[in-house]
C-alpha positions, 0 to 999 in steps of 0.5 A: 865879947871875950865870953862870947868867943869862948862859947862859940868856939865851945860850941864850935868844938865837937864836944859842944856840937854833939851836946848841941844835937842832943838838946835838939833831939830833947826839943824835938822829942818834947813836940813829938810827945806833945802832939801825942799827948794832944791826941790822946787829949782827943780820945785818940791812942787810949788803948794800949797797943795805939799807946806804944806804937804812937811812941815808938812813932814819936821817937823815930819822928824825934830823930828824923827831925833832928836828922833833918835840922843838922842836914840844914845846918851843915848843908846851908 
């Protein structure tokens, strides 16, 4: 129990909260690229400049989906 209390008050903390964003944002960012990675699977985004846009888009989508987790979790 004693260990327990001193991660959630590290979490609690704003170091530990902004270290728990930026695992989310890794998490998220590693399913964006996972379903481009899909796509390009299917023969989609081979050439070069549908290859950049389709990350430039798994990385704004990142941090939408990030945004959107922690608006839930502080407005819940």
């Amino acid at each position: 129990p004693e260990a327990f209390a001193v991660f959630t008050s590290f979490c609690a903390s704003p170091l530990g909260m902004l270290m728990l964003m930026g695992w989310s944002f890794a998490v998220c960012f590693h399913m964006c690229t996972g379903i481009r990675h899909l796509c390009f699977d299917t023969g989609a985004f081979f050439d070069l400049s549908h290859a950049y846009a389709a990350g430039y888009i798994a990385i704004v989508s990142s941090f939408i989906l990030t945004g959107m987790l922690w608006f839930y979790v502080f407005c819940s």
